[in-house]
BAMARNU-854882 format. One record per residue (C-alpha): residue in one letter; residue number from 1; x, z, y. Coordinates in nm, 4 decimals, padded with zeros to 6 digits, m for minus. Each point is the difference from the previous one (the first is absolute). Layout:
   code   pos          u          w          v
      a   NUM          X          Z          Y
...
END
This chain:
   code   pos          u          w          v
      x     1    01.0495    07.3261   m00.2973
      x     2   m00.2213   m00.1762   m00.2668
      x     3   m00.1334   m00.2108    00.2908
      x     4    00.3331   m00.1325    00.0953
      x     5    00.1084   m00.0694   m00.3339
      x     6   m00.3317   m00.1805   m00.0369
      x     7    00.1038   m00.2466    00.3054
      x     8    00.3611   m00.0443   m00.1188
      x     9   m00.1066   m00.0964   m00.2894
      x    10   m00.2525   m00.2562    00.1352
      x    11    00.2048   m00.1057    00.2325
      x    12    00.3028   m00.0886   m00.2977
      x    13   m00.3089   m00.1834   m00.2002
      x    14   m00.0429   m00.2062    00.3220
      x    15    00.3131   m00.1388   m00.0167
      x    16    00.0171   m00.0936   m00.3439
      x    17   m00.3122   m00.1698    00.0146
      x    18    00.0673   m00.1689    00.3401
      x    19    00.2276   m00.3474   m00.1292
      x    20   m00.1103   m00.1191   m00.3484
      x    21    00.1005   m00.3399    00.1497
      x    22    00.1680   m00.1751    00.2983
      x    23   m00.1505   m00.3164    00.1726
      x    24    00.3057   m00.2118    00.2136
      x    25   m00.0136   m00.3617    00.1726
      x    26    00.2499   m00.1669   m00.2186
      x    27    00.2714   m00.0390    00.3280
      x    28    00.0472    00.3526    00.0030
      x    29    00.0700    00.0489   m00.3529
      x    30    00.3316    00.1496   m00.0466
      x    31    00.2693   m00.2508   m00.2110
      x    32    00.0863    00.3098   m00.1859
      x    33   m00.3713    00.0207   m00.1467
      x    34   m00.0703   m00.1477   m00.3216
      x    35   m00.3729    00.1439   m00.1084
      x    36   m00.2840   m00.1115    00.1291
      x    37   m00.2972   m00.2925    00.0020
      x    38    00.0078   m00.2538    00.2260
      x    39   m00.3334   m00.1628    00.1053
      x    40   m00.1333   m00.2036    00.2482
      x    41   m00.3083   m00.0486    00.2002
      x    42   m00.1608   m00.3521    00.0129
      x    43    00.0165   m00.1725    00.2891
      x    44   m00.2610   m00.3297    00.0625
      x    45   m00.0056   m00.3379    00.0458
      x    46   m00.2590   m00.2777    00.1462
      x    47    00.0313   m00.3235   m00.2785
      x    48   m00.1899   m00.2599    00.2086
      x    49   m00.1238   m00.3226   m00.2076
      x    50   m00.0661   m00.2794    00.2434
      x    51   m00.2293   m00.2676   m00.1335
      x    52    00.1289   m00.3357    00.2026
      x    53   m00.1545   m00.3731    00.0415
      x    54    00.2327   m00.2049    00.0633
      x    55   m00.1871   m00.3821    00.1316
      x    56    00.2250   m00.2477   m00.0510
      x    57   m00.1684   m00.3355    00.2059
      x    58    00.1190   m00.3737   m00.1468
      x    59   m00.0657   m00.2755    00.2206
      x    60   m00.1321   m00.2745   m00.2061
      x    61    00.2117   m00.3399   m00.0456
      x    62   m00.2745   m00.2481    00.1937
      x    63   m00.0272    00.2873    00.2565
      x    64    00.0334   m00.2244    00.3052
      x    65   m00.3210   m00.2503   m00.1518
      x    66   m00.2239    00.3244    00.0224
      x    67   m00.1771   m00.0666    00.2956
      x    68    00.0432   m00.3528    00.0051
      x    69   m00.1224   m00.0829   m00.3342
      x    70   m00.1898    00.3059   m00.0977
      x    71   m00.1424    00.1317    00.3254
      x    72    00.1093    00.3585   m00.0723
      x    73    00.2030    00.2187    00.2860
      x    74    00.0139    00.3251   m00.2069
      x    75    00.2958   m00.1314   m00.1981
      x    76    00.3614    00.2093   m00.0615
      x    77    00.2109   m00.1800    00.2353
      x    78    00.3344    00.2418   m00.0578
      x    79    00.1295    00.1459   m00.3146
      x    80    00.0097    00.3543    00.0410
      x    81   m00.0229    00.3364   m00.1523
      x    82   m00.2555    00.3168    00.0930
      x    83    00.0437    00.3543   m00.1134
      x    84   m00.2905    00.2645    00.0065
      x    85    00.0080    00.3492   m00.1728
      x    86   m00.3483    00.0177   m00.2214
      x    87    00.0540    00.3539   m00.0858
      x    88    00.2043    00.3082    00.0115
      x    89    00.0151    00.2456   m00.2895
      x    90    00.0988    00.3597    00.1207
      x    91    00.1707    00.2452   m00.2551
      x    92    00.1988    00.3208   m00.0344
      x    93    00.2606    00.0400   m00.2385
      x    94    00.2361    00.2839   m00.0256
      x    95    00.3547    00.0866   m00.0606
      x    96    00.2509    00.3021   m00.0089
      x    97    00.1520    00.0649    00.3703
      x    98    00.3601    00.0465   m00.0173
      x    99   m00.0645    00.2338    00.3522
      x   100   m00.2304    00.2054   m00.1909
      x   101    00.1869    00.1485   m00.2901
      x   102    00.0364    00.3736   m00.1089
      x   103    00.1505    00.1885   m00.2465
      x   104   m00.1529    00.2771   m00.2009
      x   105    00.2541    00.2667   m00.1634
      x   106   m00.0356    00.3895   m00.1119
      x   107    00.0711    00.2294    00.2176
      x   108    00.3582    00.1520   m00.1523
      x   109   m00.1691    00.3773   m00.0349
      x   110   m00.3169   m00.1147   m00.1601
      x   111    00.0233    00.0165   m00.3471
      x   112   m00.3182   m00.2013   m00.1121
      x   113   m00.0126   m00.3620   m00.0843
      x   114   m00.0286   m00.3128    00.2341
      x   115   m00.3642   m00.1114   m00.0160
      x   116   m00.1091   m00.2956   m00.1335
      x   117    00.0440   m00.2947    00.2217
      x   118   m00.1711   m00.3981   m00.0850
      x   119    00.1615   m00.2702    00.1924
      x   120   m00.0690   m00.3318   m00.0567
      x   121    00.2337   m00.2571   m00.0576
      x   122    00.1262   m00.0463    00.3327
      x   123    00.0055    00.3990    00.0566
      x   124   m00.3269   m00.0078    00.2304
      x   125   m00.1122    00.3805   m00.0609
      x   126   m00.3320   m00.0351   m00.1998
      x   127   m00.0636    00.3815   m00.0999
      x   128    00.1734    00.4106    00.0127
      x   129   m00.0591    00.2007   m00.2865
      x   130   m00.1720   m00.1669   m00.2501
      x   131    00.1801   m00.1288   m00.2996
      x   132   m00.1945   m00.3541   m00.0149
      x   133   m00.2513   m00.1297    00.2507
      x   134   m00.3167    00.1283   m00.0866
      x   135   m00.2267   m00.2713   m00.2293
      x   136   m00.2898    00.0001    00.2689
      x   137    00.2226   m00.0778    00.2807
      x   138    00.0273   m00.3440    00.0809
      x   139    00.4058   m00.1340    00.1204
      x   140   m00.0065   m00.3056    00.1266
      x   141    00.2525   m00.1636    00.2081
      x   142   m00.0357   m00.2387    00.2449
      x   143    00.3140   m00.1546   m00.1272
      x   144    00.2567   m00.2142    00.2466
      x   145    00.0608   m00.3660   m00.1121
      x   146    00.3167   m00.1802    00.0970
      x   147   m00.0847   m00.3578   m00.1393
      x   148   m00.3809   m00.0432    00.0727
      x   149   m00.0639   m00.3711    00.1773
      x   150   m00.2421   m00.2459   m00.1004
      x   151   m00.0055   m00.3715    00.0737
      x   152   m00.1998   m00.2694   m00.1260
      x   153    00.1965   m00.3843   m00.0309
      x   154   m00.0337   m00.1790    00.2534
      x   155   m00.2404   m00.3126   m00.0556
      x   156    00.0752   m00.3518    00.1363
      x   157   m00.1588   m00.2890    00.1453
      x   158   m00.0028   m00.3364   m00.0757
      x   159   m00.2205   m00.3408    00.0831
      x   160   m00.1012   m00.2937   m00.2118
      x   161    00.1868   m00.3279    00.0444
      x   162   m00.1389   m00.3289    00.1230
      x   163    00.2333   m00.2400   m00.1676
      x   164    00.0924   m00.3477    00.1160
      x   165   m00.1028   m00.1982   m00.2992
      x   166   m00.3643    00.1818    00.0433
      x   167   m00.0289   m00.1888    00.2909
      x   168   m00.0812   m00.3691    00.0458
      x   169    00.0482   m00.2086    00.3170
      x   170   m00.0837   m00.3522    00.0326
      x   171    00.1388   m00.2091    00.3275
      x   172   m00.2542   m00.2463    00.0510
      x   173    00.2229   m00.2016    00.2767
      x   174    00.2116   m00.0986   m00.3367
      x   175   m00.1683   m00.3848   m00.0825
      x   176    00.2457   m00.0988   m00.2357
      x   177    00.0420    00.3039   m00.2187
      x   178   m00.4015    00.0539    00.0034
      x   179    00.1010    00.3487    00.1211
      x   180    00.3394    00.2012   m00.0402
      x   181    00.0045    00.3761    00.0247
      x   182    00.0965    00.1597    00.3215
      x   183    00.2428    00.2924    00.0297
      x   184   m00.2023    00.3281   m00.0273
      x   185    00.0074    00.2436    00.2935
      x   186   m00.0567    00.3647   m00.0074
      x   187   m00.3217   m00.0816    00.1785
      x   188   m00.1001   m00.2038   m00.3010
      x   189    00.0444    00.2959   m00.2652
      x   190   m00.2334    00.2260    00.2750
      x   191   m00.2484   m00.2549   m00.0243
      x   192    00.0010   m00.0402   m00.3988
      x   193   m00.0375    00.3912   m00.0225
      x   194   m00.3013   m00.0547    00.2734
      x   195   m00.0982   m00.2525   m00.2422
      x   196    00.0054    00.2326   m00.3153
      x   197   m00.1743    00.3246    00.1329
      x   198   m00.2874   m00.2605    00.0966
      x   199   m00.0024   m00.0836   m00.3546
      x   200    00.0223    00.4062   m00.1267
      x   201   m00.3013    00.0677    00.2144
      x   202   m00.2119   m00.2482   m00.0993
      x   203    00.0213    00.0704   m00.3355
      x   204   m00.0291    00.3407    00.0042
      x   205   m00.3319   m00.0866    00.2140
      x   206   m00.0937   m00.2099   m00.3250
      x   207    00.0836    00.2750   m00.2327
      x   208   m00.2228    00.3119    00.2023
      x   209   m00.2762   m00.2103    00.0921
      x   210   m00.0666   m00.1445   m00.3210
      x   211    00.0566   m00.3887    00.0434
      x   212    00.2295   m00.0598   m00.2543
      x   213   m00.2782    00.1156   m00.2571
      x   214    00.2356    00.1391   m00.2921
      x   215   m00.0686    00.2908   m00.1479
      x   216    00.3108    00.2012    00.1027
      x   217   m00.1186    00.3225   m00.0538
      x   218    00.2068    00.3329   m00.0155
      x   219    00.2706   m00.1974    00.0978
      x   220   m00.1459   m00.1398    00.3271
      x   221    00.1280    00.2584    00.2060
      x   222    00.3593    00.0177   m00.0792
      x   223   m00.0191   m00.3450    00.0434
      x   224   m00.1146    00.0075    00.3396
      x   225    00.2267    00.3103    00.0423
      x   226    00.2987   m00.2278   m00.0771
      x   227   m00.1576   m00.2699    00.2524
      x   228    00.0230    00.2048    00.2808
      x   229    00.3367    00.1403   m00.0931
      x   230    00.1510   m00.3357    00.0142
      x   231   m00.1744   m00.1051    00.2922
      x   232    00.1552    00.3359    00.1638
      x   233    00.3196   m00.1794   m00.1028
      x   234   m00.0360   m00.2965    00.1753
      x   235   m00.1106    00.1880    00.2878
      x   236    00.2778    00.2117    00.0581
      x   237    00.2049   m00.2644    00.0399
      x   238   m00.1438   m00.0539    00.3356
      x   239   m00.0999    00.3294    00.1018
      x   240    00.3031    00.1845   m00.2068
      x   241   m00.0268    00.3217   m00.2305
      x   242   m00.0002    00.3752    00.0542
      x   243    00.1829    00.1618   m00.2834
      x   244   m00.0459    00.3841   m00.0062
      x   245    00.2597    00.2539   m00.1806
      x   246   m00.0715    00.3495   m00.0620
      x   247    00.2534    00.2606   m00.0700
      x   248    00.1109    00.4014   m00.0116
      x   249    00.2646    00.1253    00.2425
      x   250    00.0797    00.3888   m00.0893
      x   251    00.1550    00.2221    00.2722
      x   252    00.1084    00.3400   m00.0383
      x   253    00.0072    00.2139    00.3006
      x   254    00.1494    00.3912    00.0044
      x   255   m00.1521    00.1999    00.2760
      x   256    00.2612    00.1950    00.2205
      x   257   m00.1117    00.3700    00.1194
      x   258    00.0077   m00.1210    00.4153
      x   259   m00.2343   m00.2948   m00.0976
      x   260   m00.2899    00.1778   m00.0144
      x   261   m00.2340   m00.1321    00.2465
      x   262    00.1711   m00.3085   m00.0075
      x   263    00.0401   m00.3373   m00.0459
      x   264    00.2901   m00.2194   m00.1294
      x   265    00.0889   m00.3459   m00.0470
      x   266    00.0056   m00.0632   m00.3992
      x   267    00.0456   m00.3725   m00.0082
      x   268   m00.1273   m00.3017    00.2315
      x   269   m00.2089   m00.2909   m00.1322
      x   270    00.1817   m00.3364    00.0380
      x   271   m00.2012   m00.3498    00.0788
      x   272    00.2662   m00.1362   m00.2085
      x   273    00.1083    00.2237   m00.2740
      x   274   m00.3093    00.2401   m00.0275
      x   275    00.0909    00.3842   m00.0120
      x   276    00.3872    00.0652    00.0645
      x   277    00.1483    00.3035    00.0878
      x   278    00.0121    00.1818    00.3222
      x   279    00.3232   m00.1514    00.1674
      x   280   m00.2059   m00.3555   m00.0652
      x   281   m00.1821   m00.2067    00.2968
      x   282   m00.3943   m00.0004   m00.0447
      x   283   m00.3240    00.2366    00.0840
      x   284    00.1130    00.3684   m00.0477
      x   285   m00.1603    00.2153   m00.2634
      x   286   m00.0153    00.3449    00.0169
      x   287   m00.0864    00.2907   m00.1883
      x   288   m00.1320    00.3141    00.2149
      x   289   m00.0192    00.3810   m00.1001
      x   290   m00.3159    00.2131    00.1953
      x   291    00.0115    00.3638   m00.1691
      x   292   m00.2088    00.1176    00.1989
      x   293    00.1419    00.3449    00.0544
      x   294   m00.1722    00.0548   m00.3718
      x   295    00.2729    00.3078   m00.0258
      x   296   m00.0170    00.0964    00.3226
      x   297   m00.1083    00.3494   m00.0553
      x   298    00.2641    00.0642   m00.2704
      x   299    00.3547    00.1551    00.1291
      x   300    00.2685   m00.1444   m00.0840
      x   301    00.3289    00.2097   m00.1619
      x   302    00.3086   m00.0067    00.1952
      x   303    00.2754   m00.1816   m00.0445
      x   304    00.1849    00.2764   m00.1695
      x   305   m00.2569    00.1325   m00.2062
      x   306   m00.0057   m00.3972   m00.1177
      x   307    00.3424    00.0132   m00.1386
      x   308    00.0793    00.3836   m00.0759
      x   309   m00.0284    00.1421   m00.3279
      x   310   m00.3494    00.1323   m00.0731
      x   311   m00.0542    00.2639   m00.2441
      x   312   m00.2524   m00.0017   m00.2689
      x   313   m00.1348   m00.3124    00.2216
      x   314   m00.0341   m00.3869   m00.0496
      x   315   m00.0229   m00.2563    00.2671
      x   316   m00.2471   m00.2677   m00.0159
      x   317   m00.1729   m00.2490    00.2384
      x   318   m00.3671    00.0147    00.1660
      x   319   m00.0158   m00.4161    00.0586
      x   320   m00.1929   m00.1259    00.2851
      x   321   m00.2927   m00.1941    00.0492
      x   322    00.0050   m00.3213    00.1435
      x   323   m00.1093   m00.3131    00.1167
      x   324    00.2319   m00.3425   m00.1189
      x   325   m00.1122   m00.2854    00.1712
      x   326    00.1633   m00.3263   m00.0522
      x   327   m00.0247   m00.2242    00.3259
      x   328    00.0949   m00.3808    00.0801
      x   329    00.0409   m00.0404    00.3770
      x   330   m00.2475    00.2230    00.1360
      x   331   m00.2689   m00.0677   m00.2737
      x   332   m00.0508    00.3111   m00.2566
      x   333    00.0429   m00.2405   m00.3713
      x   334   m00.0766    00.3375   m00.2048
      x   335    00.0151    00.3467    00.0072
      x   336   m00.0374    00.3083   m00.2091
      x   337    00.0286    00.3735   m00.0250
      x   338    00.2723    00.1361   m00.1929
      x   339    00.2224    00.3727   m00.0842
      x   340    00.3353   m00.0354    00.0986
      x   341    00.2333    00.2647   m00.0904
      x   342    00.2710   m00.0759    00.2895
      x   343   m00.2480    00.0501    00.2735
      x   344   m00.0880    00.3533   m00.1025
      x   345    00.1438    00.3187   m00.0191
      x   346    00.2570    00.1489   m00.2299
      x   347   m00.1136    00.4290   m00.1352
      x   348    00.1216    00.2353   m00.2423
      x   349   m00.2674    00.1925   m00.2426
      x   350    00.0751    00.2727   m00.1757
      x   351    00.0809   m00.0619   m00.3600
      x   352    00.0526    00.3074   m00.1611
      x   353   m00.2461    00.0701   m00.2704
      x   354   m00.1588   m00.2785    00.0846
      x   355   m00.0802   m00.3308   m00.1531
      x   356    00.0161   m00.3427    00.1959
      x   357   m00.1279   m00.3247   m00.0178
      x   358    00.1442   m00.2792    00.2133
      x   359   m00.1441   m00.3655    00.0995
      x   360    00.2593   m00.2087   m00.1136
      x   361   m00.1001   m00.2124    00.3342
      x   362    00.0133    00.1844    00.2958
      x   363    00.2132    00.3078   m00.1338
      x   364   m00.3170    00.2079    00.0833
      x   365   m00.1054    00.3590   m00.2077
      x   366   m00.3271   m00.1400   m00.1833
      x   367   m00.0204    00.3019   m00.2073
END
């Protein structure tokens, strides 16, 4: 007799003790239920930082004297307008996922207290029953950034001017007159600037060597620095000028579960326009997903189990490794190894009795 009383009463404890709380996806919560916590696990996202060069090519204003006057073939001969990307900068930020919320309430025969629960500000779960984060452990969140792109101005281009009263043309044919000026052709203006970056050189031949004999001193190279600047002036209006831009295009990307071992079209990159979006005409580039079956040994909870109440349970996220590679055409530009929370595996873990730390990150138990 004693023994049976023994296992009733046991068996009543048990089912006191079974609920102290309730864990529920948030679309099965009943309207009728006001108590509870809502939080959320994070969900990531790839913030891509494109470093672009964008060549813009001037064709000079006595282009078509080049060769003729100067020699040269390697001159610009059309205006035009390159884009390269220099460098690709791969993050991971985070955010709350509106598919991943739950609510926490007390189970309506418990009588204890709700345990203490530390969201952050967006309601990304952080830790279960502690009243503050402990003081050794670090929370930091990768935090999302709507407005986040850089650009440098653009710089411009311009040439020095041959004017027509520089330039002084004698006819010789004129008797009476001793001379009279002739009109003055573009031809004319090519050959005074001919004319002048003879002049710059020599000089600055006379400065480094010496011949001048004056005591320039410190001064002698900027001087000579300045020669050859304008001289490069001169020049360019032959051969024309490269003018080079350099500027920060930021591109967030959210990774879907199915496109894990993947690759999708984030934006193209334009001859014309540089990086534009997807829909845009230009060289594809994609970012790819290889996980690498990193959680392939870990089962994954059913469906149900996923959005059934749990008792005395909390759901959180075991993220996935894997591999982002950015790729232009079918050249890899960069590539890294990041946790991503969508390509892994939703679990529960028991709570009761228990304290839990969460990465604010992945949604992962850390502690």
């Amino acid at each position: 007799m004693k023994r049976i009383l023994l296992i009733l009463i046991l068996a009543i404890s048990s089912l006191n003790l079974e609920a102290q709380f309730v864990t529920t996806h948030a679309k099965n919560i009943a309207e009728s239920q006001e108590d509870g916590i809502f939080y959320y696990l994070p969900r990531n996202m790839v913030r891509l930082e494109f470093v672009v060069e964008e060549t813009n090519y001037y064709v000079g204003p006595y282009a078509e004297f080049a060769s003729k006057l100067m020699g040269v073939t390697d001159y610009i001969k059309e205006q035009k307008t390159d884009f390269k990307i220099k460098d690709v900068d791969i993050q991971l930020v985070s955010e709350a996922d509106p598919d991943a919320i739950y609510c926490i309430s007390v189970d309506e025969k418990n009588k204890e207290p709700m345990p203490g629960v530390i969201l952050d500000d967006d309601g990304v779960i952080l830790a279960f029953g502690f009243d503050s984060i402990p003081t050794t452990m670090k929370i930091i969140r990768n935090s999302f950034i709507y407005n986040d792109l850089k650009s440098n101005d653009k710089l411009g281009v311009s040439f020095v001017e041959i004017l027509d009263d520089e330039i002084e043309i004698v006819d010789d044919d004129d008797e009476e007159g001793g001379g009279a000026a002739k009109k003055i052709t573009k031809e004319d203006k090519a050959k005074e600037a001919l004319e002048r970056i003879s002049k710059i050189k020599n000089s600055y031949f006379e400065l480094i060597s010496g011949f001048l004999e004056v005591p320039f001193g410190d001064v002698t190279t900027d001087m000579a620095e300045s020669l050859k600047s304008l001289e490069n002036e001169y020049v360019s209006l032959f051969k024309g000028k490269t003018v080079k831009n350099t500027y920060k295009k930021v591109i967030y990307f959210k990774p879907e579960t199915n496109q894990a071992n993947s690759a999708v079209t984030i934006a193209k990159l334009s001859a014309t326009d540089g990086i534009v979006d997807a829909n845009g005409k230009g060289d594809m580039i994609k970012i790819q997903f290889e996980t690498a079956n990193s959680l392939a040994n870990v089962s994954q909870i059913s469906d149900n189990a996923k959005t059934n109440s749990q008792n005395n349970r909390l759901f959180y996220r075991m993220p996935a490794i894997t591999n982002v590679k950015i790729t232009l055409g079918s050249q890899a530009i960069a590539e890294k190894q990041l946790i991503i929370s969508q390509f892994g595996k939703i679990r529960v873990v028991s709570a009761k009795n228990n304290k839990l730390l969460f990465n604010p990150n992945t949604g992962q138990v850390k502690q």
